[in-house]
C-alpha positions in Angstrom: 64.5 -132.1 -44.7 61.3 -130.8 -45.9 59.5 -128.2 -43.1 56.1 -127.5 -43.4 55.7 -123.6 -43.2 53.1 -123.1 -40.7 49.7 -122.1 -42.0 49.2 -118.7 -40.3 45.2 -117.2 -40.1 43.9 -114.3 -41.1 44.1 -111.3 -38.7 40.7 -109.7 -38.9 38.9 -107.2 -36.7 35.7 -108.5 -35.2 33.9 -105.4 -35.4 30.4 -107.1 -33.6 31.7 -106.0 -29.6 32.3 -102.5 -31.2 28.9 -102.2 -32.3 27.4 -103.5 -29.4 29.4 -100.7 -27.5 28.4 -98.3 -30.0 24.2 -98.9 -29.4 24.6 -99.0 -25.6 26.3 -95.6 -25.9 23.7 -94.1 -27.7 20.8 -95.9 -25.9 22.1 -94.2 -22.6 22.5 -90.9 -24.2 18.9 -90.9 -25.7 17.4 -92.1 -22.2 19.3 -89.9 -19.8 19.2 -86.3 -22.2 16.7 -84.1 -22.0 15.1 -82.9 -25.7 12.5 -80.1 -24.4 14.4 -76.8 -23.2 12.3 -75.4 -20.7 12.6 -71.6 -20.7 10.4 -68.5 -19.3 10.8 -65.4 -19.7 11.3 -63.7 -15.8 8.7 -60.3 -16.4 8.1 -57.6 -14.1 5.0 -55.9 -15.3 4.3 -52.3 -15.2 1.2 -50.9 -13.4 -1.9 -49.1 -14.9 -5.2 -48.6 -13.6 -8.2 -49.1 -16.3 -10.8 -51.8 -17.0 -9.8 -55.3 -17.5 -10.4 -57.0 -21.4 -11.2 -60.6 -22.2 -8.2 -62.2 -23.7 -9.0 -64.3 -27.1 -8.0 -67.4 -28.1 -6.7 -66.5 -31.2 -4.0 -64.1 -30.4 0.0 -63.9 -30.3 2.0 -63.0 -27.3 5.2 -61.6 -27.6 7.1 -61.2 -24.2 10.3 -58.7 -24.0 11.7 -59.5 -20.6 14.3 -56.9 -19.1 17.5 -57.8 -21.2 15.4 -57.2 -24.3 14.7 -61.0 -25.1 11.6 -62.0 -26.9 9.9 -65.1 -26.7 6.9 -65.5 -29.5 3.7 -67.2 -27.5 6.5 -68.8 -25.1 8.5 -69.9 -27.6 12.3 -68.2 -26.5 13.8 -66.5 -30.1 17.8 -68.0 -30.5 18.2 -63.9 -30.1 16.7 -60.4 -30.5 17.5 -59.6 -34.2 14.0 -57.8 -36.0 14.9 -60.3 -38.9 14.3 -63.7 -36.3 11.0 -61.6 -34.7 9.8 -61.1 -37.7 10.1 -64.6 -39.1 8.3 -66.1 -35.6 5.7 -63.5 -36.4 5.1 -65.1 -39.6 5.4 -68.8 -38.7 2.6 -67.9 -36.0 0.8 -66.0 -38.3 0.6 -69.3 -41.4 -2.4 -70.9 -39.9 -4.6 -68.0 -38.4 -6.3 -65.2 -39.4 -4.4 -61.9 -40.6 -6.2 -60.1 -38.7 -5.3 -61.6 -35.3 -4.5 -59.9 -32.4 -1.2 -59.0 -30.6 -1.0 -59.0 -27.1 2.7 -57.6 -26.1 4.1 -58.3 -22.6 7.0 -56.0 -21.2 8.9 -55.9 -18.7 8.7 -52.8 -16.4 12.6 -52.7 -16.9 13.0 -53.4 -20.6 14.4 -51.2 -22.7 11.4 -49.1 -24.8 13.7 -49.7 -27.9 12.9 -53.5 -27.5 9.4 -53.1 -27.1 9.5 -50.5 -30.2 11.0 -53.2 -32.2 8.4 -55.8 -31.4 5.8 -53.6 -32.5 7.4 -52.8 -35.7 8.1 -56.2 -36.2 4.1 -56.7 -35.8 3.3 -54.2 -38.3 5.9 -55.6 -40.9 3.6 -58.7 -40.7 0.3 -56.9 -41.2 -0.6 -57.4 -37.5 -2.2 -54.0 -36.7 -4.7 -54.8 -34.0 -1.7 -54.4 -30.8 -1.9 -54.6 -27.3 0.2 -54.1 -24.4 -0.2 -55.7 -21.1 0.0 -54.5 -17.4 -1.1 -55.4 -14.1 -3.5 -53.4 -11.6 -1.7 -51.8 -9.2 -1.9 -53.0 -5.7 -4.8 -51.5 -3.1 -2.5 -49.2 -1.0 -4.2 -49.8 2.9 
């Protein structure tokens, strides 16, 4: 007797469902994260009486908020190094004039080291023209 062996197919992975999981993951990922990281800085400013100034267009704010954190014209630093200050300072500094002005915003409750560092951070930049912000204090009745 002569058998015929049985002609058995190829095993193969069909790879197409996969990738169609694959896209719908990452389409639901991209829709439902959110790329822009909202953060402000909570300040508490300190008082001073004195005469109120015009605030330019061209200038760059550095806020120190009460744990020492900086944030370079609202943009939150990754931490509160001088190295990563100074490095915001320049990025800000590329495209305007060198002779622009710095506006610093403290907390009442921030550390004077931090605010120290900020403005040695200016000057390693070649900002020279400093600021330092308050609020009036309240009309007492």
């Amino acid at each position: 007797m002569n058998f015929r062996r049985q002609r058995r197919d190829e095993v193969g992975v069909d790879l197409t469902p996969l990738i169609d999981v694959v896209f719908l993951l990452l389409i639901f990922f991209m829709v439902s994260t959110t790329f822009i990281r909202e953060t402000q800085l909570k300040i508490d400013l300190p008082e001073a009486s004195g005469e109120l100034q015009e605030i330019e267009d061209d200038v760059i704010e550095i806020t120190v908020d009460r744990r020492g954190d900086y944030a370079v014209n609202e943009s939150l630093l990754v931490n509160n190094e001088m190295d990563t200050l100074v490095r915001a300072l320049r990025e800000r500094l590329a495209d305007r004039d060198p002779d622009s002005r710095v506006i610093i915003t403290a907390d009442a409750n921030a550390a004077h080291a931090a605010v120290v560092r900020a403005m040695d951070a200016a000057g390693r930049v070649g900002l020279s023209r400093i600021s330092i912000t308050t609020r009036q204090p309240e009309a007492e009745e």
